[in-house]
Each structure stands twice: as C-alpha cells, then as structure tokens.
BAKOL-61017 format. One line per 10 residues: number of its first residue (from 1); their letters; for each residue z, x, y of C-alpha. Coordinates in nm, 3 decimals. Each point is the difference from the previous one (the first is absolute). Layout:
NUM) A) Z X Y  ...
***
This chain:
1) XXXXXXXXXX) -4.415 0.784 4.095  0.232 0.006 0.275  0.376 0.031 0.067  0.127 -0.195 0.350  0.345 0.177 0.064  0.059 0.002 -0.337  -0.123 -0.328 -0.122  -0.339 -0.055 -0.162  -0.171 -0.202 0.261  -0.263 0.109 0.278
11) XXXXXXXXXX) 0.041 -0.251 0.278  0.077 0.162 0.279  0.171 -0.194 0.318  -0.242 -0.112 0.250  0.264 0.138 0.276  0.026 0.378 -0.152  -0.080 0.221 0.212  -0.209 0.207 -0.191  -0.265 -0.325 -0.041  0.044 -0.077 0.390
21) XXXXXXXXXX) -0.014 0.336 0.148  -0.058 0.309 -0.292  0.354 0.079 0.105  0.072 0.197 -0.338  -0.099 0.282 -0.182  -0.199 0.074 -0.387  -0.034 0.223 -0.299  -0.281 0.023 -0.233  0.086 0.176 -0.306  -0.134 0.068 -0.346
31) XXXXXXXXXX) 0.108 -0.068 -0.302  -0.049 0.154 -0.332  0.198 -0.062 -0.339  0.166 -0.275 0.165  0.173 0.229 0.275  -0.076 0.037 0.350  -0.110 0.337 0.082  0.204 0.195 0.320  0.225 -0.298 0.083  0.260 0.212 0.095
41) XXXXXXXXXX) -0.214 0.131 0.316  -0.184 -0.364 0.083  0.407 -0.106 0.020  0.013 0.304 0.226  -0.263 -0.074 0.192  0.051 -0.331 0.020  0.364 0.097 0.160  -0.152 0.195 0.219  -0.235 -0.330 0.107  0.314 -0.205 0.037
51) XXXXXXXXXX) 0.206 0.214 0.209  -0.325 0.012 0.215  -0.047 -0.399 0.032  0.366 -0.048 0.025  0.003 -0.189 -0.333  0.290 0.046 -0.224  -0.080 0.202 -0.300  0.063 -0.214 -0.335  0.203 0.125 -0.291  -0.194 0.273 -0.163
61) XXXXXXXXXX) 0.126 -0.039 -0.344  -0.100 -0.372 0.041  -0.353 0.118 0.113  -0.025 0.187 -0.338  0.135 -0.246 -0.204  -0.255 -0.264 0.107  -0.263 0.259 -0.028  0.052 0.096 -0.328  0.065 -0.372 -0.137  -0.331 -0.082 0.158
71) XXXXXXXXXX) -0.229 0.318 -0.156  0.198 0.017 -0.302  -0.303 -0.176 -0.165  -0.263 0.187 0.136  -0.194 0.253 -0.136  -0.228 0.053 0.332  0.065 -0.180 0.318  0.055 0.021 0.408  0.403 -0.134 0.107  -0.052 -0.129 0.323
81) XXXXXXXXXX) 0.328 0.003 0.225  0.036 -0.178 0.305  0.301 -0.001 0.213  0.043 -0.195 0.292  0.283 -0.067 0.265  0.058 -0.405 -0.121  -0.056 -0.277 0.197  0.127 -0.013 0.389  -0.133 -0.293 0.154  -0.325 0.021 0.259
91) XXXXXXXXXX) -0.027 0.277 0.232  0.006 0.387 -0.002  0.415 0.037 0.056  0.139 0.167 -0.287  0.234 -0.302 -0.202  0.389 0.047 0.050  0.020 0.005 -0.389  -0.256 0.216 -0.195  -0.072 -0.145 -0.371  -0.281 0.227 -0.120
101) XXXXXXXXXX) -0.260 -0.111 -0.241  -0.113 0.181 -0.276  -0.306 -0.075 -0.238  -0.111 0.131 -0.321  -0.337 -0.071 -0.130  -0.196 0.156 -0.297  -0.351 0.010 0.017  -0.298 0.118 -0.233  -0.099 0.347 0.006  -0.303 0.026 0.216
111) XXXXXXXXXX) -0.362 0.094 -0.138  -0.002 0.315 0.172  -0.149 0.241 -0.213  0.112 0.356 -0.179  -0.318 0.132 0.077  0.103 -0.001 0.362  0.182 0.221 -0.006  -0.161 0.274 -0.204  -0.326 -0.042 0.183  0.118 -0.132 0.345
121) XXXXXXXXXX) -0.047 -0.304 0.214  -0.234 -0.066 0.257  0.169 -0.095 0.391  -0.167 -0.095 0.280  0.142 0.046 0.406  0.147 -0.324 0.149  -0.010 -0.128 0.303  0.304 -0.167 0.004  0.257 0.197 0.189  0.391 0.054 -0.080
131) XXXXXXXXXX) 0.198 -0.037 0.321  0.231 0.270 0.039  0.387 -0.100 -0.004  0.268 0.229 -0.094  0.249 -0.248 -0.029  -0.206 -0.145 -0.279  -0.152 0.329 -0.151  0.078 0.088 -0.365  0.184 -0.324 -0.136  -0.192 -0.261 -0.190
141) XXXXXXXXXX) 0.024 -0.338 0.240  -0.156 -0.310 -0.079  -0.222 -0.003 0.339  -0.347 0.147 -0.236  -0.204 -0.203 0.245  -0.213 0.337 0.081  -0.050 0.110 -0.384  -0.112 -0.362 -0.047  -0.296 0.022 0.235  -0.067 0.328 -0.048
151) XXXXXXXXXX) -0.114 -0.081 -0.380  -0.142 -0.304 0.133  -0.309 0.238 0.094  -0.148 0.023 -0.317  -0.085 -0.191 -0.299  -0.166 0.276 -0.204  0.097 0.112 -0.306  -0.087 0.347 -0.040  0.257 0.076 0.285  0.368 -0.034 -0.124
161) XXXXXXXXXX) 0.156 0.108 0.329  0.011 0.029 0.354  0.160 0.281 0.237  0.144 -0.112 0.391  0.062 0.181 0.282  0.252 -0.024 0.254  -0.091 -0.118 0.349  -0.026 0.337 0.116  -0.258 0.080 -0.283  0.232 0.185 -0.210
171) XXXXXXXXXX) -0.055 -0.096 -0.417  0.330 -0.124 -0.101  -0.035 -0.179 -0.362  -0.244 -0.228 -0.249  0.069 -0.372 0.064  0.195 -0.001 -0.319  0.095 0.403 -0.058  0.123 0.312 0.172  -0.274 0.259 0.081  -0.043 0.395 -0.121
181) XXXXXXXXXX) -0.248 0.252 0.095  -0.022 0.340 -0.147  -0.181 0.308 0.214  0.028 0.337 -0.072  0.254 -0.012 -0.291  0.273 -0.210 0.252  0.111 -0.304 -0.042  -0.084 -0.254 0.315  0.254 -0.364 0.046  0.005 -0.152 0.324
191) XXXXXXXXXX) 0.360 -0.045 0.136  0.056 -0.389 0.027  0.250 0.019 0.282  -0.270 -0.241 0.223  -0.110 -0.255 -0.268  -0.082 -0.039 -0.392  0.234 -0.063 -0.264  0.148 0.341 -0.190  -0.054 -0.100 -0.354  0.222 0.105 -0.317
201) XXXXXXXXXX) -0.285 0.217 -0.156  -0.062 0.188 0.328  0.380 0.087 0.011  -0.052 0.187 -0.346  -0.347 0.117 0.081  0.206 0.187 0.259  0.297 0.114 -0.231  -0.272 0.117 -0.280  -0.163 0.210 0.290  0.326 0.157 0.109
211) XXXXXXXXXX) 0.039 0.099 -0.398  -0.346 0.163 -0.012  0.089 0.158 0.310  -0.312 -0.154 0.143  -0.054 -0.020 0.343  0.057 -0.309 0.141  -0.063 -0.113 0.359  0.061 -0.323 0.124  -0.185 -0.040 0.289  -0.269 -0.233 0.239
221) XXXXXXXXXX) -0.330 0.008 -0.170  -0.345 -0.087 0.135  -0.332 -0.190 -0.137  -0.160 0.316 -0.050  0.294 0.191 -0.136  0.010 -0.260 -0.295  -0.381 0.027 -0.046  0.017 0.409 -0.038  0.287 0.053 -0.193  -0.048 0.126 -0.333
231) XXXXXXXXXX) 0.160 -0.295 -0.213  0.135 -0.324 0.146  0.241 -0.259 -0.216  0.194 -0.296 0.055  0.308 -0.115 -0.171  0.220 -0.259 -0.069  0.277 -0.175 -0.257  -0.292 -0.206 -0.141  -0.295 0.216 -0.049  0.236 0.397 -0.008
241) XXXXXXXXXX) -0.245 0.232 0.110  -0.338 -0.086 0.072  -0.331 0.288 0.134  -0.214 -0.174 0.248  -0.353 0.173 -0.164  -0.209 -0.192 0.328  0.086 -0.101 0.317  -0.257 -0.134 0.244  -0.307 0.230 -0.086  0.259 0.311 -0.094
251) XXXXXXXXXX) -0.004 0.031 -0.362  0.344 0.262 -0.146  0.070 0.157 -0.330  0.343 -0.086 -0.161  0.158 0.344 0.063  0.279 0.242 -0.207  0.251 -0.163 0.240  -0.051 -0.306 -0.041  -0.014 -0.021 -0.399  0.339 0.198 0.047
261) XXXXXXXXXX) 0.164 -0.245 0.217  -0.115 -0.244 -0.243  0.160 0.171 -0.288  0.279 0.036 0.152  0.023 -0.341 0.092  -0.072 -0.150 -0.353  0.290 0.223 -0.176  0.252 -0.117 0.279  -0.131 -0.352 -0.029  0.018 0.007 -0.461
271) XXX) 0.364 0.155 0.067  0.141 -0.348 0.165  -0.075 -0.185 -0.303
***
C-alpha cells in the first residue's frame, strides 16, 4: 500500500530527485494495533534531517494523518517514509522552487524472530567502511550505498547482522541498528558525530539509562573493546532491543542490563497503543 502526496498511487517522477540523486531523507517505523509507534520523534527527527539537507519540512499534522490512514488496518507492519526535495531538473544546484515529496508505504512485518531477542543474534565484523562526515552524521539520508555492500558480505543465515567501523577503525553501528556494549556495570554508545545514523530506540535507550541513573558514556570504541565487554546489543525501530549472544568467535551472555533495557523498552513501546 502506498500513499504518493496524498493520493494512492506509487509512481514516482523519473526527474525527483530522490530517484536521480538520493537527495531525501526516510523513516522506518513500526506499527502495532494499526498505529505507528514513536511518530512524534521520527517527525522530529525527520525535521532535524530536513533542516540539515535544506529541504522544507512538510506539514506535520499532514504527516500523521497519512500515517495513520495508511496503518489504520494493520495489526503488525513497518510504515516506510520517504521524503525527498521534488524534482529540479539535471544537475546538483539546489531548484529555485522546493516541492518536497513525501511517500508512505506499508509493508509486511518481517520474519524476524521473538526468539532473537531473548536469546540474542549472532553478528559478524564487516569490512565495509562508513566514511566519516559530520555534515551527514545522525540524520537518516537516502545515500545507504555503504550499508548496502556491507550486507552484501554474507549470505548465511545463522548471522542476522553485521557491525562497521569507521575509517579510522572506530565501531560505529550494525548495517541496519545502533550498537551497545556493556563493561563493568556502564553503559558503552559510540557518539555518531563522524558517521552512522542516531536511531529512535537509541535516543530512549539513552533516556531509560539517565532514569536508572546508569552510567552512560558515549564515546569512540575499538574492535577489541566490543569483543570484551560484558554484554553487547543492537537496536532499532524494527527489531527494539536485540543481545548479540556471538560475534566473530566471541560468544556473550544476555546480561541484567540488557533484559532491563528491554523491559523498559517494551512498557514504553505497549503505552503508545
């Protein structure tokens, strides 16, 4: 199902700028009992994505209208939300008169299963590299060109996700999640100001560590920092909170932390429906 500026259609214009550059910006979002879960940050950090790329923010009442007509039906389901800057004609100069484009789609919940996250995932190291940007750090652009290759490296099954490092060797995120390590009863995030995208979940992993009073440090963190740390997770709007029990030849309990995160997480997600 999809919603094209309102209007059920899904043909995008071949001259958008989103199709002919990634010039635009998208949130992925869950939805349960037919409402989306946290739109009121994605719309936030969506702004914060606009005011970045220069694209004018659309009407945020008319983003949650169209959301909500779209997942009204849904008992389970991912709202996919792309926003571009319009069409502008070839070449890289910004168009004299923005005309955003926004797109809705509703897609199938994926196969990604609970036991996940009460036993943990297994993640492997890519090679793929993040370049480091700060211009681009944090927001959620189209360009995923680096995410894309970096899953390209493997086919099997038994690992559900992979963990990239900056180009100064420096972890920074899954190809699809935010990372979390745990060591010594502290609470480990790297800071995203270089590259990676700061996801909705890891903005209330952070607020549910301030209420704990748990120490939190956001910080540059290393191969081997990931590899000792007493319990690793990744997170996102899709999958919540989710242990990593193996990475490479490392193998990690799910830890106290962890499950309380996840608690915590769970309660705050039941209480937007």
């Amino acid at each position: 199902m999809f919603l094209l500026n309102g209007e059920h259609r899904h043909c995008v214009d071949v001259s958008d700028r989103g199709f002919q550059y990634g010039d635009g910006l998208f949130e992925t979002i869950e939805v349960l009992q037919g409402k989306p879960l946290f739109f009121d940050r994605h719309l936030k950090r969506l702004a914060t994505g606009c005011r970045r790329l220069l694209i004018p923010m659309p009407d945020c009442s008319l983003l949650e209208a169209e959301a909500r007509q779209l997942s009204l039906a849904a008992d389970r389901a991912v709202l996919k939300l792309i926003v571009t800057r319009g069409s502008g004609g070839r070449g890289y100069r910004l168009p004299d008169q923005i005309l955003p484009t926004r797109l809705f789609s509703l897609h199938p919940y994926p196969d990604y299963p609970q036991q996940f996250q009460i036993d943990g995932i297994t993640a492997r190291f890519c090679r793929q590299r993040l370049a480091m940007n700060p211009s681009l750090a944090g927001i959620k652009h189209m360009n995923r060109l680096e995410q894309i290759l970096a899953r390209a490296e493997w086919q099997d099954q038994a690992i559900q996700e992979g963990l990239m490092l900056d180009t100064q060797d420096n972890v920074v995120e899954g190809t699809m999640s935010n990372l979390f390590i745990v060591k010594a009863g502290s609470l480990y995030t790297p800071p995203l100001l270089q590259c990676g995208v700061a996801g909705i979940v890891r903005e209330l992993i952070i607020e549910f560590a301030q209420r704990l009073k748990l120490p939190l440090v956001e910080q540059s963190i290393e191969q081997a920092a990931v590899l000792q740390a007493d319990e690793v997770f990744v997170s996102n709007s899709v999958i919540g909170i989710c242990p990593i029990k193996r990475l490479e030849t490392q193998d990690f309990s799910v830890g106290v932390i962890t499950r309380r995160l996840q608690d915590l997480f769970n309660t705050a997600r039941m209480a937007e429906v």
